[in-house]
N, C-alpha and C positions, 0 to 999 in steps of 0.2 A: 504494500500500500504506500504512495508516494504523498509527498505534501504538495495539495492542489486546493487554490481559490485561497481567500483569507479564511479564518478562524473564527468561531461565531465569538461576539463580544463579553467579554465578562460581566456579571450584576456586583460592577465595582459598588461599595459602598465606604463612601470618604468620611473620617472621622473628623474632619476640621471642613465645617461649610460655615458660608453666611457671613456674617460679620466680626472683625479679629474682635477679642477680648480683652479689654481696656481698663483699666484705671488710673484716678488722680490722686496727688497727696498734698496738701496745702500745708507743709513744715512749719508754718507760724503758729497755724491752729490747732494742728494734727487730725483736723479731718481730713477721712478717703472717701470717696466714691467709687462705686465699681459697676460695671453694665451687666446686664441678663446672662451675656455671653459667657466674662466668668466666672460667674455664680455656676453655669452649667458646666463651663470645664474643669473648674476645679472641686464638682460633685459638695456643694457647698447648696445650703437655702434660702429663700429669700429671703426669711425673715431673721439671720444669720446678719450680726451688729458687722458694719463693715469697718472694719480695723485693718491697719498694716501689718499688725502683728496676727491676726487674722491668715491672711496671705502668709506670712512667713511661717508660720505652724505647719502649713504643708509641706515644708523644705526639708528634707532627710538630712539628720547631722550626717558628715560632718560640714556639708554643704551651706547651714544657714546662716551661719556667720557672714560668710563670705558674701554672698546672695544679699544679706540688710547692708554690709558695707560697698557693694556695687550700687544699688539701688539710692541708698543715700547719701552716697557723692555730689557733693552740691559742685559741680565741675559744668559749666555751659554743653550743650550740646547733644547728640543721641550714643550712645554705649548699647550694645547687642551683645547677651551674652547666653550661654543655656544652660537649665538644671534639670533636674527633676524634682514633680512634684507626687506626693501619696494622698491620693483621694481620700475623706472619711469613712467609704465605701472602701479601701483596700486596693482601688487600682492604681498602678503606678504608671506616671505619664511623662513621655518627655518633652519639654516647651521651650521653645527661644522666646525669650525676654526682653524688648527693648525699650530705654526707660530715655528718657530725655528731660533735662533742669532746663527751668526759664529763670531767669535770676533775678529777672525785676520782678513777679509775682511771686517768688520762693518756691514756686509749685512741679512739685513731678507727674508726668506725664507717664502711665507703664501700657504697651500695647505686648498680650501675649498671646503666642500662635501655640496651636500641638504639633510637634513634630516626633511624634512616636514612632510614625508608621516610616517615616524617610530615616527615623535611630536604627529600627529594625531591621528594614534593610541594609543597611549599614552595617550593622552588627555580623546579619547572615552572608553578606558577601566577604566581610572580613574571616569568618570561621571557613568561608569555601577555601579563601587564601590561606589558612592557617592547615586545612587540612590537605590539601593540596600539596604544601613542603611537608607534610608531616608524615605522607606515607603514602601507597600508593594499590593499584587494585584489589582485594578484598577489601582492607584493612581503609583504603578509602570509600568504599559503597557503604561498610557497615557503620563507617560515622557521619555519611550522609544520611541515614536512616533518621537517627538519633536526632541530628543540630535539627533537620526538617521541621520533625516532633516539637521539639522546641522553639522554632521560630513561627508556625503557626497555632503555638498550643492546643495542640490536638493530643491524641492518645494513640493512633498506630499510623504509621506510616511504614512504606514499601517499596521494593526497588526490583520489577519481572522481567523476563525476557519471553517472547511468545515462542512457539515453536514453530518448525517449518511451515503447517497445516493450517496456522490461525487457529486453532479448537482449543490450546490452555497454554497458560504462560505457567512459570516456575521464577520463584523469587530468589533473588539473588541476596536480599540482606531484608529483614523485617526490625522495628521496633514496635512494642506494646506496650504499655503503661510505661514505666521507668526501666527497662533494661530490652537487649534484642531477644529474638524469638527462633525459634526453627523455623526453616522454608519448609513451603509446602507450594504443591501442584495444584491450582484451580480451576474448571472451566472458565474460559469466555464469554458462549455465549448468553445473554440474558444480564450482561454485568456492566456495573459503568465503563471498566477498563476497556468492550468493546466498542463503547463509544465513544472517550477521547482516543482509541486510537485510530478512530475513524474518523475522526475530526470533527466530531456532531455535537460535544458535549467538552468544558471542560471542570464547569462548577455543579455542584446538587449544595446549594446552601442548606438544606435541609428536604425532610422526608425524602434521604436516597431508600432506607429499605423499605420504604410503602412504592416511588416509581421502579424498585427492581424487587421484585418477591418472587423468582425463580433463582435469585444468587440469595439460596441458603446460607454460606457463610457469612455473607453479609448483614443475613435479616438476624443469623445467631448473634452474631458479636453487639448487635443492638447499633448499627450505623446510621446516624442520622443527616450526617453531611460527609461530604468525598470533594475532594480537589484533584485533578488530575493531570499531568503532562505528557507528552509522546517521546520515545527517544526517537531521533532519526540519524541511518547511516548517512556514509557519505552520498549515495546516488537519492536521497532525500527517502529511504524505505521507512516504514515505521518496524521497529525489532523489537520495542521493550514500552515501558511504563514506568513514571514514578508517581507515586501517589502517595496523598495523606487524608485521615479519616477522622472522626470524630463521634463521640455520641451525642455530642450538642449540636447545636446550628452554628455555622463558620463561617465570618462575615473575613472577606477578603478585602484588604485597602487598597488603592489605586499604587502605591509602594509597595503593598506586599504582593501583588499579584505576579511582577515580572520574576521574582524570585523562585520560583517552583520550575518558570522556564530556565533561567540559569545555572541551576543543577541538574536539570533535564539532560541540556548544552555537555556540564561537565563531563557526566555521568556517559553518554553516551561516547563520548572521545576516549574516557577512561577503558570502558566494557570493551572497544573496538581494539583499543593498546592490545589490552590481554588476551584476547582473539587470535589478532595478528602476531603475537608472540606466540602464542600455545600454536597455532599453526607454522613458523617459521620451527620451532623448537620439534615439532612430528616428520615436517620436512626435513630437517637435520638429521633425524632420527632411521628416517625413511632411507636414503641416499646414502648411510654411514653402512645398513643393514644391507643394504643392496652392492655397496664398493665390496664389505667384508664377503659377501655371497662370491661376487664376481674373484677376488681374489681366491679364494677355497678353489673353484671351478680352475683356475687359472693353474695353481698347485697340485689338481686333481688331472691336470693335462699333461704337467713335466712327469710326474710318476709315471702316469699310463705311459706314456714314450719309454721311460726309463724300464717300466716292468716289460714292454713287448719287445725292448730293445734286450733285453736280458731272457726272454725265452727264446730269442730268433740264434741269441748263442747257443742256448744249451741245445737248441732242437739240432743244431750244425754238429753239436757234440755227439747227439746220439745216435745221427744218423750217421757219421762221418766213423764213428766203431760201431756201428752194425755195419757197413760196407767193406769195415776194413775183416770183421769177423767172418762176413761170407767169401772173403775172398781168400783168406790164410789158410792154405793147404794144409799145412800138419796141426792147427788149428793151438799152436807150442803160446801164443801172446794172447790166446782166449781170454784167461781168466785177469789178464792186466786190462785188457781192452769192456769187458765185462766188470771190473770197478770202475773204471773210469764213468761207463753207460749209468750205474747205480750213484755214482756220488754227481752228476749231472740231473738224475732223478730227486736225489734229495734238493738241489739247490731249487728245482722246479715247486717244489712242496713249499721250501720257503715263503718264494715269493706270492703267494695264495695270500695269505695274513696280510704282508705290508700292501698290498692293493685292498685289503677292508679295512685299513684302516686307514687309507691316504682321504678318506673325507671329517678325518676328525678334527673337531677345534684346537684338541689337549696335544695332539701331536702333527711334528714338523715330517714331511720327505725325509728320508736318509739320506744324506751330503754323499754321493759318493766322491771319489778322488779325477781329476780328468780322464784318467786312462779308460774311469770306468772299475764297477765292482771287482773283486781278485774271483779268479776264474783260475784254479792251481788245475782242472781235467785238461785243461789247453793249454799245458805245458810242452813245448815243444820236444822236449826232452823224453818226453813218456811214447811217442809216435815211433811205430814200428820204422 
């Protein structure tokens, strides 16, 4: 399946809309005023006395010091700077801050934005960087599982590879609550993963196992939202999936959205690395099996030359005293010519063995000498 047409649009939902959130501080007086805006970013109530010290309550030591002394720098001008604030509510947010002094009314001017969702990212593309020098195929899928989890706070995310047929993928790295999980084999069809890797789908904010109730494991694990990416090879195939899951609804930010693609990205380059290595490394393997074949064959060719070249002598032996025995009238050099024929026999028996065993790994040819094996029946000396 190749990547064709654009990709249907995300249900981005931004967490900083509308109007920035403002307040004043009249230092003569020490009244503040503050707007609606951040009463609602900083999970604060309306009916919540507005104080600077108010505001700075929400400041995590050891940061609040610092933060009243930015802020009431009586210095002309605008200063931008960021912290983070802990809602009363528990949630932690991160906001740029900029505060501007007028000098002739004493008064501070603070406008502040959320920039959580651009921290985060931030955060996540720094952990791809970190894990990237930090190690490399398994050992990096299996801590992309993990950061994922944690940068969309979800509970399990995954990293599959389909198989040749499109009918199940097999996961290459799982996390589940706080720690990774066994792979396991899934069907396809009926599941969201058929669908982003189809290109038709890539968020279920929520109720994914009421739109999928044919992917039993999904409906078991109690899946309420799924996020998903394609991996694509180089000719643009689709071969894999990363996804992450959750039992709650999972609101994607217009920042956090591109990030699931960027380890998609990674993740795909990485899987493809180890591929092409595990396949240069079978080809090495392959070629080294087939040199050492070829060589044995090669070994198993000088022997056979050598063993036929060694019974082409002895058959000269024993045909050369059988000719000589039919032909000796007082028949007086018989019984010499008759050892000779018997020790030319033995040597024939020999060479039986070292041809079954010239195809062996554990042993080498016998070296003979130039001349060739010693051959004492072809002693010229012994010749009537």
């Amino acid at each position: 399946m190749k990547r064709v047409g654009r990709r249907r649009a995300l249900p981005i939902v931004p967490r900083a809309a509308g109007r920035p959130a403002t307040w004043q501080h009249d230092s003569s007086s020490g009244e503040v005023q503050w707007s609606d805006e951040l009463l609602a970013l900083m999970g604060m109530r309306p009916d919540d006395p507005a104080s600077l010290s108010a505001l700075l309550a929400l400041v995590p030591e050891p940061d609040r010091d610092t933060v009243r002394d930015t802020i009431l720098t009586e210095v002309p001008g605008a200063r931008t700077f960021g912290h983070h604030v802990v809602r009363p509510d528990g949630v932690v947010r991160a906001v740029e801050h900029t505060v501007v002094y007028d000098p002739s009314s004493r008064r501070f001017f603070g406008t502040v934005r959320d920039v959580t969702d651009r921290a985060e990212m931030g955060a996540a593309l720094a952990l791809l960087a970190e894990m990237t020098s930090a190690g490399e195929g398994q050992t990096f899928i299996r801590a992309c599982v993990g950061h994922l989890a944690r940068i969309y706070g979800v509970r399990f995310a995954f990293i599959a590879i389909v198989d040749p047929c499109r009918t199940t993928a097999t996961t290459l790295a799982v996390w589940a609550g706080d720690d990774h999980a066994d792979n396991f084999t899934y069907e396809l069809d009926g599941s969201p993963c058929q669908d982003v890797m189809s290109l038709d789908k890539e968020l279920i904010a929520s109720g994914a196992s009421r739109l999928y109730p044919d992917d039993r494991m999904l409906v078991d694990m109690g899946v309420d939202s799924y996020f998903g990416a394609p991996l694509f090879d180089a000719a643009g195939d689709v071969f894999g999936i990363v996804a992450v899951m959750d039992r709650e609804p999972m609101v994607v930010s217009d920042w956090t959205a591109p990030v699931l693609g960027v380890f998609a990205t990674r993740v795909a380059v990485e899987v493809l690395r180890v591929r092409e290595e595990r396949s240069s490394r079978e080809t090495a393997a392959r070629l080294s099996a087939e040199l050492d074949l070829a060589r044995r064959f090669e070994a198993l060719g000088r022997l056979a030359g050598g063993v036929a070249h060694d019974f082409n002598n002895l058959l000269t032996v024993i045909l050369a005293n059988a000719e000589l025995i039919g032909i000796d009238p007082g028949r007086v050099r018989a019984k010499a010519l008759l050892n000779d024929l018997t020790g030319a026999a033995e040597q024939a028996a020999t060479a039986r063995p070292r041809a079954r065993r010239c195809g062996s790994r554990r042993r080498r040819p016998r070296a003979w000498p130039a001349s060739g094996p010693p051959r004492p029946w072809l002693d010229p000396s012994r010749r009537p």
